[in-house]
Backbone as CSV, one residue per row, in Angstrom:
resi,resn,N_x,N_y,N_z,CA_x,CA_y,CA_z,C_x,C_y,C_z
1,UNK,10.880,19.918,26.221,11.440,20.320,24.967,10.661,19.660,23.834
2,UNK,10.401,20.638,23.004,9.300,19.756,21.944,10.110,19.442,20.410
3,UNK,9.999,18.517,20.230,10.689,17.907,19.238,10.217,17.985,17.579
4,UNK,10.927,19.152,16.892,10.568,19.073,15.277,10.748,17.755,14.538
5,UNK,9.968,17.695,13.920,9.533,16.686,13.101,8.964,16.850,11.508
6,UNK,10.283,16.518,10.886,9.710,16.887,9.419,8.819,15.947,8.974
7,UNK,7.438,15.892,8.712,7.171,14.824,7.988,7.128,14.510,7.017
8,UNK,7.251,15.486,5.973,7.407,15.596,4.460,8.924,14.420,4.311
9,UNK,9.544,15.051,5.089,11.002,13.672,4.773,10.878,12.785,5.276
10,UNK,10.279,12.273,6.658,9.942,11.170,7.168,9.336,10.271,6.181
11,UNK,8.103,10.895,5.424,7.294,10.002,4.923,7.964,9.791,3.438
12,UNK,9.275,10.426,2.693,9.440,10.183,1.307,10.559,9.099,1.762
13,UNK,11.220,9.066,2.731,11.705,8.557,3.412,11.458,6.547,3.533
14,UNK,10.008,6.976,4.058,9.309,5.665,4.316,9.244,4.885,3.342
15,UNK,8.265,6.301,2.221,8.016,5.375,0.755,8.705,4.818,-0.058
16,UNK,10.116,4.924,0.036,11.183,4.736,-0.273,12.141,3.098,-0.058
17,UNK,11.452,3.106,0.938,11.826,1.988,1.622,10.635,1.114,1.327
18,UNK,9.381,1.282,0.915,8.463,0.610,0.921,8.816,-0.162,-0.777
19,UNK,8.584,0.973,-1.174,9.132,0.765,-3.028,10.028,-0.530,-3.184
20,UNK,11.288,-0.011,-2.127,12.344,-0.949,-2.320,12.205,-2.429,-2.329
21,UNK,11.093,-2.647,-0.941,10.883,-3.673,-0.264,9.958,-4.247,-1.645
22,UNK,8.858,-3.433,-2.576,8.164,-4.414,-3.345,9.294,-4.573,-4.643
23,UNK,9.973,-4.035,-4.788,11.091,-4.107,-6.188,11.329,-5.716,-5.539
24,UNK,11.773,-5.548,-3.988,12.542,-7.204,-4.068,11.669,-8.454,-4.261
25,UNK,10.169,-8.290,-4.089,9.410,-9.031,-4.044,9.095,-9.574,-5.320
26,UNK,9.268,-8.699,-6.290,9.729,-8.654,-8.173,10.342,-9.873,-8.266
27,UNK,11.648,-10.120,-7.727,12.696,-10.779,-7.516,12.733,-11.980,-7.218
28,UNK,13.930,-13.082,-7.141,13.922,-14.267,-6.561,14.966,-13.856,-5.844
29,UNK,14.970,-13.465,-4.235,16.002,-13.440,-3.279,15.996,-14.650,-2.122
30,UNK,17.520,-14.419,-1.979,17.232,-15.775,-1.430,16.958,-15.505,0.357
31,UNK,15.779,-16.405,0.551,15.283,-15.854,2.142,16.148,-16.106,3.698
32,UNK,17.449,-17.242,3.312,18.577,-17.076,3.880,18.983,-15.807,4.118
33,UNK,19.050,-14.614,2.853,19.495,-13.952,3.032,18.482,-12.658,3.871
34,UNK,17.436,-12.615,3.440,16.792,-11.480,2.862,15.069,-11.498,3.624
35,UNK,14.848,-13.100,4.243,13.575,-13.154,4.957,13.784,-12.275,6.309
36,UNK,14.626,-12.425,7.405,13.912,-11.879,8.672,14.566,-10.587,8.264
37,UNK,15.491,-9.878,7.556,16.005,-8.161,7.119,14.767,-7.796,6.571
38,UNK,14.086,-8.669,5.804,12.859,-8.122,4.856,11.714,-7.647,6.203
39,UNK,10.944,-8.872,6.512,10.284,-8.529,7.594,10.766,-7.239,8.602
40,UNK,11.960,-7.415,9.601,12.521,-6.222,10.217,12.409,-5.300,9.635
41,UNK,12.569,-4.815,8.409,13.218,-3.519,7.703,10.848,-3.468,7.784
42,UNK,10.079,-4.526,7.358,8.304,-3.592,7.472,8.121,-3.444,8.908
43,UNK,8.897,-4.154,9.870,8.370,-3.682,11.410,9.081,-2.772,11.507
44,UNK,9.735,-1.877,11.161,10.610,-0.714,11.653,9.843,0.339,10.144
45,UNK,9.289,0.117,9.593,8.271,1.000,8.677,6.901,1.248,9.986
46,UNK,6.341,-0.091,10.164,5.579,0.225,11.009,5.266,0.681,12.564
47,UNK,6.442,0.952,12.863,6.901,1.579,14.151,6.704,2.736,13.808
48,UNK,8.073,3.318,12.535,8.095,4.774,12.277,6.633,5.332,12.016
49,UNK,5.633,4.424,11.177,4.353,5.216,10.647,3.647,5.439,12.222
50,UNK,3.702,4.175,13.040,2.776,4.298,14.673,3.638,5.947,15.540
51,UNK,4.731,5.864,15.122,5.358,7.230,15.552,4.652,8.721,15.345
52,UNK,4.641,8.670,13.840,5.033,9.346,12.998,2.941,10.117,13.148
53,UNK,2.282,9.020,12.923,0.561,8.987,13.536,0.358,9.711,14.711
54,UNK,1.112,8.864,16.035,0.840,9.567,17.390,1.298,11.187,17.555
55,UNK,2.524,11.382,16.922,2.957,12.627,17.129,1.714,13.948,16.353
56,UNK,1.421,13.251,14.997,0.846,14.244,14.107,-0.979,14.048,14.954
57,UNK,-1.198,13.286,15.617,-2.950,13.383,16.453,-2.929,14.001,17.568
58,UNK,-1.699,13.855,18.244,-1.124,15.061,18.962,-0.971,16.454,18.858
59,UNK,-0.500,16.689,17.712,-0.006,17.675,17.475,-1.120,18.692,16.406
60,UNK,-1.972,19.037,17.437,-3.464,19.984,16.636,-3.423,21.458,16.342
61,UNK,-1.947,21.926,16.451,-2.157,23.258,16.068,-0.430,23.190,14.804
62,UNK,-0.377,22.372,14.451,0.421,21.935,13.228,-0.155,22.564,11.976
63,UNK,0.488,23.377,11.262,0.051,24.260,10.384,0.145,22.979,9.361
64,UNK,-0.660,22.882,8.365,-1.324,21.711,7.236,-1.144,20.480,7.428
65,UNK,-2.105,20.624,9.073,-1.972,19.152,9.636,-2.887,18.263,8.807
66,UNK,-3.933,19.311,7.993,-4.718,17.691,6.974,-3.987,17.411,6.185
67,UNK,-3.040,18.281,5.665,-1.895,17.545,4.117,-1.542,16.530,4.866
68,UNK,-0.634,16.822,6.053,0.324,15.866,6.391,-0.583,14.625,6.929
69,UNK,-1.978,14.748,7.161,-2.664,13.188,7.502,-2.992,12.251,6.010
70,UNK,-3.278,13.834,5.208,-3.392,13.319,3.820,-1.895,11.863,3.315
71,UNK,-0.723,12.789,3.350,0.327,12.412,3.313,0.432,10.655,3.763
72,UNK,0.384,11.169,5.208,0.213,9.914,5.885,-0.574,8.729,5.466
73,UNK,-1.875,9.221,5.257,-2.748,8.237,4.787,-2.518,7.508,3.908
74,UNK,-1.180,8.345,2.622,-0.921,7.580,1.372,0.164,6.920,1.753
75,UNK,1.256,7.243,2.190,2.125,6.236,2.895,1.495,5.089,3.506
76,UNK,0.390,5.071,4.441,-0.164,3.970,5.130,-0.677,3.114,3.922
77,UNK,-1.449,3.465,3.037,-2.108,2.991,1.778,-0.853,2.039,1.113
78,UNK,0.330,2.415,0.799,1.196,2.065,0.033,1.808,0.454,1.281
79,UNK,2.025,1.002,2.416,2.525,0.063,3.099,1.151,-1.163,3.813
80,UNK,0.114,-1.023,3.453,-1.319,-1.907,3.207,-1.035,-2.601,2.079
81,UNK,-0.472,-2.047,0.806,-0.489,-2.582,-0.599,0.994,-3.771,-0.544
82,UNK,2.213,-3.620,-0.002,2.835,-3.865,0.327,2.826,-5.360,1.242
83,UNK,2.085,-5.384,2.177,1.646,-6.726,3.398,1.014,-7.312,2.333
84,UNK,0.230,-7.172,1.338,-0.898,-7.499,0.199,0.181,-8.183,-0.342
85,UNK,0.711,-8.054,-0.753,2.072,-8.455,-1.772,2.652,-9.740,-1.217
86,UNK,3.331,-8.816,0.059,4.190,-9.648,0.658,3.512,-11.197,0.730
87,UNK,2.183,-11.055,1.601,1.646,-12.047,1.769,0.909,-13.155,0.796
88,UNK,1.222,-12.839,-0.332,0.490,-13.701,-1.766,1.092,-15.164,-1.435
89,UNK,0.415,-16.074,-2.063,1.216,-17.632,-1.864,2.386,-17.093,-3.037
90,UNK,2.407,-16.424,-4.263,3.356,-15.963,-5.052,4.583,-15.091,-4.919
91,UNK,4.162,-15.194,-3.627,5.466,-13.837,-3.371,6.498,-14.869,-2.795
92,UNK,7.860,-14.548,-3.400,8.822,-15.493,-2.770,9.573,-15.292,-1.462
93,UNK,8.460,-14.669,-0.612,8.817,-14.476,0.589,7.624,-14.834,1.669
94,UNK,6.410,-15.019,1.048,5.466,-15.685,1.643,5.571,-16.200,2.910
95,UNK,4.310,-15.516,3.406,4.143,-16.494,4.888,3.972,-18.186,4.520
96,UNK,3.113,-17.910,3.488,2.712,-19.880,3.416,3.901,-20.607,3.229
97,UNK,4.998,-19.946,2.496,5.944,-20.763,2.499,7.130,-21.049,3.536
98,UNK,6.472,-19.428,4.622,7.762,-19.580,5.424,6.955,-19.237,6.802
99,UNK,6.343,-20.164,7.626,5.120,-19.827,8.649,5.558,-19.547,9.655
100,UNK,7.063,-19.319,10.154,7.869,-18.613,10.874,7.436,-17.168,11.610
101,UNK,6.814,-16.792,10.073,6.626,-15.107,9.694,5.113,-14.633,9.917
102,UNK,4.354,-15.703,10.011,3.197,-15.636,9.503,2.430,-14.581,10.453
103,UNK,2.826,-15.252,11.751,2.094,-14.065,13.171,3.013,-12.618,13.248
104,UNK,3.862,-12.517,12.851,4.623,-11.006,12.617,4.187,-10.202,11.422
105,UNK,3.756,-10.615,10.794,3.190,-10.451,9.544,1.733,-9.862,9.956
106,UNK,1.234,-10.841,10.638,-0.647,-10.595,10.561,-0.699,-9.252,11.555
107,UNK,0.670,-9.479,12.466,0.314,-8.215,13.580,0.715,-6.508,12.619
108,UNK,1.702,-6.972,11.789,1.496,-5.854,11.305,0.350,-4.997,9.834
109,UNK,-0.273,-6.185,9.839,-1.667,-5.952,9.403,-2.447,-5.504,10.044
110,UNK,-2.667,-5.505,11.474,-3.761,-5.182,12.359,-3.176,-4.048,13.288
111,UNK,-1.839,-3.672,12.911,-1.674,-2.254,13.443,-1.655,-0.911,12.341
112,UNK,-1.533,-1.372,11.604,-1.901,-0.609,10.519,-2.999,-0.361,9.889
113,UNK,-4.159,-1.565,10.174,-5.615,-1.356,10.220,-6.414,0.028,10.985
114,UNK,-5.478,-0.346,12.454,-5.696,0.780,13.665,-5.164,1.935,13.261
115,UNK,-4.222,2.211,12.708,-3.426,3.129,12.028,-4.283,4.030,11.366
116,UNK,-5.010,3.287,10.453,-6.289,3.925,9.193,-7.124,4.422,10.581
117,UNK,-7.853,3.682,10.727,-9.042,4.356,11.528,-8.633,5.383,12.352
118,UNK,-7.356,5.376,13.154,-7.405,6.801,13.508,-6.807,7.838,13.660
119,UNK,-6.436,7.998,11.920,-5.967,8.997,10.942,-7.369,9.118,10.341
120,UNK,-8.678,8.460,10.018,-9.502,8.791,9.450,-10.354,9.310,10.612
121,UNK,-10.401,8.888,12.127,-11.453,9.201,12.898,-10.227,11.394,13.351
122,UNK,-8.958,11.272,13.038,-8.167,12.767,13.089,-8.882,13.703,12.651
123,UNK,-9.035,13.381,10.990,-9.166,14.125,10.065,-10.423,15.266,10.042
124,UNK,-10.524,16.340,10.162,-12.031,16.693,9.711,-12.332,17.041,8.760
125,UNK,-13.302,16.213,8.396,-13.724,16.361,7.150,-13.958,18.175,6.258
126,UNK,-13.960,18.232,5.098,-13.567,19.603,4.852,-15.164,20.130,4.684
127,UNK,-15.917,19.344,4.428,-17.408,19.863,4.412,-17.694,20.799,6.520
128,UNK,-17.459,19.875,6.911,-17.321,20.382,8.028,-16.488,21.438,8.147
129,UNK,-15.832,21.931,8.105,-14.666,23.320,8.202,-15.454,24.257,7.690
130,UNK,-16.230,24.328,6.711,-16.901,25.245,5.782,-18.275,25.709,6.437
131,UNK,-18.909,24.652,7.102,-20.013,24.561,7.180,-20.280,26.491,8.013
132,UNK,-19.165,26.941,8.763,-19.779,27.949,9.543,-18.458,28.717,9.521
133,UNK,-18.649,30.009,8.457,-17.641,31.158,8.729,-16.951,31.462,9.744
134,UNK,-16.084,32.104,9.300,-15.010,32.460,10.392,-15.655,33.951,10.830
135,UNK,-16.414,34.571,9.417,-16.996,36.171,9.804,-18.589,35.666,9.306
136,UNK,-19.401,36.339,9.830,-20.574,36.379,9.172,-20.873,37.295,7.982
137,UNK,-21.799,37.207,7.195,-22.115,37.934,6.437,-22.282,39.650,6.933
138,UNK,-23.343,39.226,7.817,-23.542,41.036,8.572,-22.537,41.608,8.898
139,UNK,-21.519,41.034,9.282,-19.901,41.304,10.093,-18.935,41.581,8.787
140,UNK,-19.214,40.780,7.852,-18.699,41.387,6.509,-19.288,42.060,5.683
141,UNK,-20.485,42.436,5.682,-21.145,43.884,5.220,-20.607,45.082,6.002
142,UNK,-20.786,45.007,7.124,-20.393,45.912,8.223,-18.952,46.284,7.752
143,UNK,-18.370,45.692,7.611,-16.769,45.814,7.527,-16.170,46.859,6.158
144,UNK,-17.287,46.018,4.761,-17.259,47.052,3.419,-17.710,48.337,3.832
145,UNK,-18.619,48.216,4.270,-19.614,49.559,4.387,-18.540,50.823,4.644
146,UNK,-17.437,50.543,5.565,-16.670,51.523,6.120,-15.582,51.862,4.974
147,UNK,-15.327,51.079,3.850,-14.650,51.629,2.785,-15.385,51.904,1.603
């Protein structure tokens, strides 16, 4: 049984949650409250995106499967910008300040690294798509000629 998958909502979905996560970083929360929910709530971003990746490299006859890598790619971009953040000595959720976090943190830097590369090694490039008609010229002369 093959399983629909919106990704248009998945991913406004995601970004949503990503947003949220840098609004709190704005903030002084207190990490009693708000450190391992914070972290959990980017490993369960980065699950859904490792999901959300495998299904769409899989899935090659997905009608505007480059939007949706496009898509993807900017979600991944946003949640890259995000670990960037998180991880500042300024962020009041910091690994440096809280080294608890620090290896949960770096791993989800380096799956999301993998993430990029292969959504970028998916993609084909659009110069390539073009490079060789679907009809030839002679095959589309041929074709006017008869009207």
């Amino acid at each position: 049984m093959t399983m629909y998958i919106n990704f248009e909502d998945n991913l406004f979905i995601l970004n949503v949650r990503i947003r949220m996560i840098r609004d709190l970083l704005r903030l002084d929360p207190d990490p009693g409250l708000f450190l391992e929910r914070t972290v959990d709530d980017m490993e369960f971003i980065d699950k859904a995106l490792e999901f959300l990746t495998g299904n769409l490299k899989e899935n090659t006859r997905l009608f505007d499967r480059d939007r949706e890598f496009d898509n993807l790619s900017n979600i991944e971009w946003q949640f890259s910008q995000l670990l960037l953040e998180f991880a500042k000595d300024s962020s009041p959720l910091s690994p440096a300040k809280f080294p608890q976090i620090r290896d949960r943190i770096f791993r989800l830097k380096d799956s999301g690294a993998a993430r990029r590369k292969t959504i970028d090694e998916a993609v084909v490039p659009a110069e390539q798509t073009r490079t060789e008609p679907m009809v030839s010229s002679a095959e589309l002369n041929e074709l006017f000629r008869e009207f």
